[in-house]
Structure formats: C-alpha cells, structure tokens
N, C-alpha and C positions, 0 to 999 in steps of 0.2 A: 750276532748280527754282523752281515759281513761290511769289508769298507763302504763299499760303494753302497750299502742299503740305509749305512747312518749317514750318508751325501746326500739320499733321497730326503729324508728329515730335517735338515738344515745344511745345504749345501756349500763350503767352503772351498777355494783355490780351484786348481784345475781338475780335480776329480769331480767338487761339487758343480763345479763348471758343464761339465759331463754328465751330469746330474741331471743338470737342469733343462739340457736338449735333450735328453731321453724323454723327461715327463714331456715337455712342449707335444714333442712326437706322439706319445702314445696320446695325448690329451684334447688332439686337436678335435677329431667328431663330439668327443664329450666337451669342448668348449662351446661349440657352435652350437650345441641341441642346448648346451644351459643356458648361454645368451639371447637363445628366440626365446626361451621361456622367463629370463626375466623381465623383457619387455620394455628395455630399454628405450626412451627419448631425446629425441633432441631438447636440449636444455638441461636436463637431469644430470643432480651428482649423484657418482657413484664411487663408491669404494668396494675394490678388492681385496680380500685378504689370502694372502700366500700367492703375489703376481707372478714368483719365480722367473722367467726369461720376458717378463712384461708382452709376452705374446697377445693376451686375452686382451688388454690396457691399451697395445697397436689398434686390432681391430677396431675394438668402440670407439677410440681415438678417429680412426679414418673414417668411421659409418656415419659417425653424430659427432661433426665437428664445432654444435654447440654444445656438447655437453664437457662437464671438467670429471677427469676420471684421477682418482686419487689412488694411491697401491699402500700396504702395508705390508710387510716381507721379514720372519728372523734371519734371512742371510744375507749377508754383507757382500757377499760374488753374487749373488740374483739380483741386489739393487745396481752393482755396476754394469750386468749384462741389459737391466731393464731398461738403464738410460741410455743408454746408446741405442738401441732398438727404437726411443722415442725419444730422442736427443729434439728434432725438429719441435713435437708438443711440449714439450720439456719448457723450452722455448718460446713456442708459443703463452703458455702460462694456464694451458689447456691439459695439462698431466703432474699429477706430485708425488713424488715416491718415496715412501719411509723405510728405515728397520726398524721394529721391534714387536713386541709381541702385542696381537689383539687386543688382550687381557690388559696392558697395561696403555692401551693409545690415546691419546689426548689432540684432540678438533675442534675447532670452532665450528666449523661446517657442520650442517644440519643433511642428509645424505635423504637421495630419494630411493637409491638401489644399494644393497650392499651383498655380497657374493663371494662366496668361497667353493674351491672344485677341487677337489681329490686331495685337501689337509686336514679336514676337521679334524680324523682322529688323532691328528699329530698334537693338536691347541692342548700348552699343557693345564690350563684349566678351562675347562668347556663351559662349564656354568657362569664364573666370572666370564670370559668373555661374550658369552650370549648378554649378559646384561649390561654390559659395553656398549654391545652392537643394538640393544635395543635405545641405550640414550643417545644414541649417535644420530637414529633413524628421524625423521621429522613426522607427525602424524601420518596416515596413511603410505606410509614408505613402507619396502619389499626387502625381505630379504629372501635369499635362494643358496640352497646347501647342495652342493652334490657330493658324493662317492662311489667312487667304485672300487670294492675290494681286490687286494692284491697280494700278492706270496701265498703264503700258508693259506688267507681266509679267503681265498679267491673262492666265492661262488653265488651262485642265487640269491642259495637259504642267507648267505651274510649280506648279501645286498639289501634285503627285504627285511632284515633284521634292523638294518644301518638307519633305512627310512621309518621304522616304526621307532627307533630310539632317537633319533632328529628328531622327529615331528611331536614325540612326549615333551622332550627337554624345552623346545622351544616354547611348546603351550604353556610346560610348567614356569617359565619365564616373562609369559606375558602376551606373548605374539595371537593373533586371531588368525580367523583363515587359513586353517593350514592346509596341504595338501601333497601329495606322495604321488607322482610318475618316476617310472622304471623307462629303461632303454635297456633291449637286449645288446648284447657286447662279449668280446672276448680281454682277459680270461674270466671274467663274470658279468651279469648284468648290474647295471649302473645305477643309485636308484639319486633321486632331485627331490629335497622338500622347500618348496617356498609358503610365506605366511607373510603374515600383514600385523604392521604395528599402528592399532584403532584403541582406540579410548574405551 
C-alpha cells in the first residue's frame, strides 16, 4: 500500500490533509445522492461516521439549521479540518465533532439518522460496530451505508457484492427494512443500503 492510500484510511498531517480533499472531491455527487436518500429533517439528530473534511456535516448544517449533526472520525487532521469548515455551528452548538472509532463511541443522544459514505470497509470491526450504531439509533431511526469500490476492487460485480453483504450483516444485526440502490459512477457503480431500527 502506497503512502498516500494508508492517508486515505486514517488520514494524518499534511499528506492525510491531501487525503482528505481528494475524497471530499471524488465524493461529492455520491454525497448528495446519499443525503436525499436518507431523508433528512429539520429537527433530527444525526450522526456521521467517517466526516473526513466535515463537508457532508457543512451541507445538513446549512439545509436544516434545526437539526444537530454530530461527526465521529479516526483522524486527528479530519477533525481539525472539520472544525474549521464548521467553526460557526460549532458554535452555534448545532455541530459535535469526535475522534475515535465507531466501535467504541459513547452518546447520550438517541440519533434519528446515522450514515456512513465510502469507510465501511475501513471499520475495523464491522459487526461490533453495527451494534453500536443500532443502540445509538432511537426506535424507528435510519441508518444509511454507502460505497463505492476503488483501486484494485473498482467495479460493478464489487459494488453489488458490497450491497448484498451490507444488507445481510445489518439484518443479521437487527435492522428491518432493508433495501439496496446502486448509482452508476466512475471507476464503479456505487451501491446505498438503508434499513430501519423497529422493534
């Protein structure tokens, strides 16, 4: 793995810095198409995990300036790029920004969205934190998984592979309502599972 591809993974100092405007960049249509599909409110928390450049955390910040959007992040350079991007909600007391890993995050807050876009396969325990993220959620709360394959596994067949193993693990977890859209894209299509956490 070359440097800059362990920068993409947990981005540190000025390289991960670099890191972390590339993803922004490639990530922007695939934020937008995630965002309308989780359906975001005014009034709703939400937590993001892997904010990276707090770009995604800007947006719902300015769209729905009732709602409070929380970040969870392993790097240390994405949380100080985050805040500043949102320095004003920061502020306002309308943004809260963490490091550490999903797996191990601790909230009082009860979450109505929670969302993650191009890290899943990074989380280094997926299972622990799927059931994190499901006690985090408050009854009838959303969560929404995107990825889209890249390097080596850039392509369809692992797109459509990515959504049919998201959508197993999270049922096997708990989640209801599950469901699988694809976005064609380059270098591969992108696939979204969102589900719902119902009694």
């Amino acid at each position: 793995m070359s440097v800059l591809q362990k920068q993409f993974k947990e981005p540190s100092g000025p390289l991960g810095w670099l890191a972390g405007k590339i993803m922004e960049f490639d990530n922007r249509r695939i934020h937008h198409w995630s965002l309308k599909r989780l359906g975001i409110q005014n009034g709703d928390k939400v937590l993001e995990i892997g904010y990276g450049t707090g770009s995604c955390i800007d947006r719902i910040a300015a769209s729905y300036p009732h709602a409070v959007v929380d970040g969870i992040d392993i790097s240390e350079t994405m949380e100080e790029t985050a805040k500043k991007k949102n320095e004003k909600a920061i502020r306002e007391g309308r943004v809260r920004l963490w490091t550490g890993d999903i797996g191990d995050f601790s909230s009082e807050t009860s979450y109505d969205k929670i969302f993650a876009i191009n890290n899943y396969p990074l989380w280094n325990d997926q299972e622990k934190s799927l059931a994190r993220i499901h006690s985090l959620l408050h009854e009838g709360g959303i969560l929404l998984i995107t990825v889209q394959p890249r390097g080596d596994e850039a392509s369809d067949e692992r797109a459509k592979e990515y959504g049919e193993e998201i959508a197993a693990v999270v049922r096997s977890t708990g989640f209801k309502d599950v469901s699988i859209a694809y976005k064609k894209g380059s270098p591969a299509m992108t696939a979204c599972v969102t589900c719902k956490k119902t009694g």
